[in-house]
C-alpha positions in Angstrom: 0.0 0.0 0.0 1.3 3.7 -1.0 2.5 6.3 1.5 -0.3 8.9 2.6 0.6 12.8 3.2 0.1 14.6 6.6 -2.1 17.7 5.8 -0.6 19.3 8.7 2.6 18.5 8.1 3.3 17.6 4.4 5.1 14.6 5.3 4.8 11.3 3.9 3.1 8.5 6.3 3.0 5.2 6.8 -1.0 3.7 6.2 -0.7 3.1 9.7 0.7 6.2 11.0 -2.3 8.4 10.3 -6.2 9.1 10.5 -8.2 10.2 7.4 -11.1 12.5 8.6 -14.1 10.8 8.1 -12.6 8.8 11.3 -11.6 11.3 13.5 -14.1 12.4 16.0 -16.6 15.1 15.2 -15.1 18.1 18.2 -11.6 17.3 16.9 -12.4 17.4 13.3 -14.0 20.7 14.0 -10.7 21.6 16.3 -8.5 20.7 13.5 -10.4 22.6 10.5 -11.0 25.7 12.3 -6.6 25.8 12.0 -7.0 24.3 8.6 -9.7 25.2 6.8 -8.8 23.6 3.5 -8.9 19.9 5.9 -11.7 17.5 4.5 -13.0 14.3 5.3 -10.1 13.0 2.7 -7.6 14.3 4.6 -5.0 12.3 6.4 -3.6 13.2 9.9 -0.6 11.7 11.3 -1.0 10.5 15.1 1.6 12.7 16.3 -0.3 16.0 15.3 -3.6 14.2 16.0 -2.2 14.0 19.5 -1.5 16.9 19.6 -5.5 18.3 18.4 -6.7 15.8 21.4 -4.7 17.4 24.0 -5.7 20.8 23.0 -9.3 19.7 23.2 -9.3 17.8 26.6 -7.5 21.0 27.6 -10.4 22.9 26.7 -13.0 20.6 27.8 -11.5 20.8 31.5 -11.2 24.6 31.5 -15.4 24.6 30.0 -16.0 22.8 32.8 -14.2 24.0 35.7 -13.6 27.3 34.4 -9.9 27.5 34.6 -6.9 25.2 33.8 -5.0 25.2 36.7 -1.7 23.8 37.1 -2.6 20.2 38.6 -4.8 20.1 35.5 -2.0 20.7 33.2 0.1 17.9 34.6 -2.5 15.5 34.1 -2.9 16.1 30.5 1.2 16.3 30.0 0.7 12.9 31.7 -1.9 11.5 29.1 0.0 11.9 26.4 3.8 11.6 28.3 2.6 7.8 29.4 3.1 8.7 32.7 2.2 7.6 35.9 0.6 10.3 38.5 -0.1 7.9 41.4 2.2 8.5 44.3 3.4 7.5 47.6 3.4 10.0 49.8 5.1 8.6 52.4 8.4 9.3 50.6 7.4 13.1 52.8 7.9 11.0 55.7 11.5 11.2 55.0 12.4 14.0 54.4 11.4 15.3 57.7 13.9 17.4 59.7 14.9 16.6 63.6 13.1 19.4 64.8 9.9 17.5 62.6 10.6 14.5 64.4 10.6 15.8 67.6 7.4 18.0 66.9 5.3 14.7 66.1 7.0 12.6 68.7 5.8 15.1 71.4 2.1 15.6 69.7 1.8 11.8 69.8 2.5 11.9 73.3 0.2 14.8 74.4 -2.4 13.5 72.6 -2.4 10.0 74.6 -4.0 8.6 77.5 -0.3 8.1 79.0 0.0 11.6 79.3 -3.0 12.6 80.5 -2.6 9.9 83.4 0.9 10.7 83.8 0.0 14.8 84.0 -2.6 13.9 87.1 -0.3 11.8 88.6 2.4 14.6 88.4 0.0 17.3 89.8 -1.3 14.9 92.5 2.2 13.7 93.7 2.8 17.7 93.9 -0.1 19.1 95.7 -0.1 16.4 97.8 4.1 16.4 99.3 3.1 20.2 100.2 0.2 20.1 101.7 0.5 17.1 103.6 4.6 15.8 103.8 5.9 19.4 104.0 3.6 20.7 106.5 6.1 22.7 107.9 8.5 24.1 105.2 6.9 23.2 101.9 8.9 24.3 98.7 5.6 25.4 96.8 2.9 26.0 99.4 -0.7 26.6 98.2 -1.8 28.6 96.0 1.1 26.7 93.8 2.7 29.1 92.5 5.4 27.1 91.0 3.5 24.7 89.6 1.5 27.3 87.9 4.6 28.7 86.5 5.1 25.5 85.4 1.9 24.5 83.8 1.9 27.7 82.2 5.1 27.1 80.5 4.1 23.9 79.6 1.4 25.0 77.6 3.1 27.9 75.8 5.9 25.0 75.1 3.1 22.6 74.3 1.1 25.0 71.4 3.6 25.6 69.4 4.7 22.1 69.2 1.5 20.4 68.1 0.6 23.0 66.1 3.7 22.7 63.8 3.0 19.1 63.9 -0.6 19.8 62.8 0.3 21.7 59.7 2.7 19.4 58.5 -0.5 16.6 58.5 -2.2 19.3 57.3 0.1 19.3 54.3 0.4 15.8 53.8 -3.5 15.2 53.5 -3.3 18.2 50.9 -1.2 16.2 49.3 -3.2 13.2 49.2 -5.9 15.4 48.1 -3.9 16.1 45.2 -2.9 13.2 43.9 -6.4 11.7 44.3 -7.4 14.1 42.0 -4.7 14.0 39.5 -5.4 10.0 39.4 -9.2 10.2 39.0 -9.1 13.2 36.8 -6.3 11.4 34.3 -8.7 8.2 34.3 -11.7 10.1 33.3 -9.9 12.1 30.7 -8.5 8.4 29.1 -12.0 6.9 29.4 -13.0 9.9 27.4 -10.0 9.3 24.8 -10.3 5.8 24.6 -14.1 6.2 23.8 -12.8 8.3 20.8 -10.5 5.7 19.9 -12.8 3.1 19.9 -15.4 4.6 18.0 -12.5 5.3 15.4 -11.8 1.5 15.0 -15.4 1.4 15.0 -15.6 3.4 12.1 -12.7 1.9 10.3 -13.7 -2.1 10.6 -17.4 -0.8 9.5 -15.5 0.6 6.4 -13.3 -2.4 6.1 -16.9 -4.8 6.1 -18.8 -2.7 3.6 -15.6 -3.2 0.9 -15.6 -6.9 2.0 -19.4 -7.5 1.4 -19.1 -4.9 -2.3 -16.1 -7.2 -2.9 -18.3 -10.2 -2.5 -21.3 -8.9 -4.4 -18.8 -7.9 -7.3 -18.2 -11.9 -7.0 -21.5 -13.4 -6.7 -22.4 -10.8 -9.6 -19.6 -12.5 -11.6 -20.8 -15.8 -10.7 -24.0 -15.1 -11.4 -22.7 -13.9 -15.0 -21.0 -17.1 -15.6 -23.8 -19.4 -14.6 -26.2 -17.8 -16.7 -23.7 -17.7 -19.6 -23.1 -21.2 -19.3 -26.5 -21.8 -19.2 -27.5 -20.1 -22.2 -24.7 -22.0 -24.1 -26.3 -25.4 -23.1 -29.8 -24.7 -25.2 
């Protein structure tokens, strides 16, 4: 079979390296005559440029629909047509945590147990209780605890800070999550989308394919036909 020409590009193609334009889809046929007006349904495509007409449309079909085309969005449809993967682990964030990260989420695990908790009564009872009753008569912190409310109170202002920071790095990670969740979901609706538009392109092309097949056999039963009644006329 004899080379085709891109009409984009002017290039010779293999058969197999391009789309005529009665099969390509009827929003990217539209796509690509509005930059070509002169491109028919006779036209051939090569797969590289008609790539490159899908990604502009799914490009344009996110930004109809959510208004903008953000920069996650982007990625996704580089990723379509790069073959790449999007899914992620995130817990590679894990370790790239400094010291002071560490220690931030070390400490918020432990305030936020029931260790703690027991361990901060225990602490407070142990206190009150060797001042008020074992150091009757000299206590080193007698009531109203002034000590110990210095030291609570720098506890807390300690303690804040702390499980905050560890807070917002959780806080990060989930956005993270969040992220890649929606990279991976949009990416698989946007090749369900594409591989819809494939398939009714091969569709398209084993329908053609079946209606030259069943002219071809006509042409022989015609022929057949021809002969038979030929032969038949020859015998009276």
């Amino acid at each position: 079979m004899s080379n085709i020409i891109c009409h984009i590009t002017k290039k010779p193609l293999k058969p197999d390296e391009g789309h005529r334009g009665d099969f390509i889809r009827k929003e990217l046929f539209k796509l690509i005559k509005k930059d070509h007006p002169d491109f028919n349904y006779d036209s051939y495509i090569s797969v590289e440029e008609l790539n490159h007409y899908r990604k502009i449309y799914l490009a344009r079909l996110i930004k109809k629909e959510t208004g903008e085309l953000n920069t996650l969005e982007s990625e996704v449809v580089d990723a379509i047509f790069k073959n790449k993967f999007l899914s992620k682990n995130i817990e590679y964030l894990e370790k790239k945590l400094t010291f002071g990260q560490k220690l931030a989420d070390l400490f918020a695990k432990f305030a936020g147990s029931w260790t703690f908790i027991i361990l901060f009564f225990l602490i407070i009872t142990l206190w009150v209780g060797i001042n008020v009753w074992l150091l009757t008569i000299n206590p080193f912190d007698p009531y109203p605890f002034i000590l110990l409310n210095l030291i609570l109170s720098c506890l807390a202002a300690i303690q804040a800070p702390i499980i905050i920071m560890s807070q917002n790095r959780l806080e990060e990670k989930d956005r993270k999550r969040g992220e890649y969740d929606y990279k991976v979901n949009l990416k698989a609706e946007l090749e369900i989308r594409l591989l819809d538009e494939k398939m009714d392109h091969m569709m398209m092309h084993q329908y053609k394919r079946m209606l030259e097949i069943q002219e071809l056999q006509m042409d022989y039963l015609e022929d057949i036909l021809k002969q038979i009644e030929k032969h038949a006329f020859k015998n009276k």
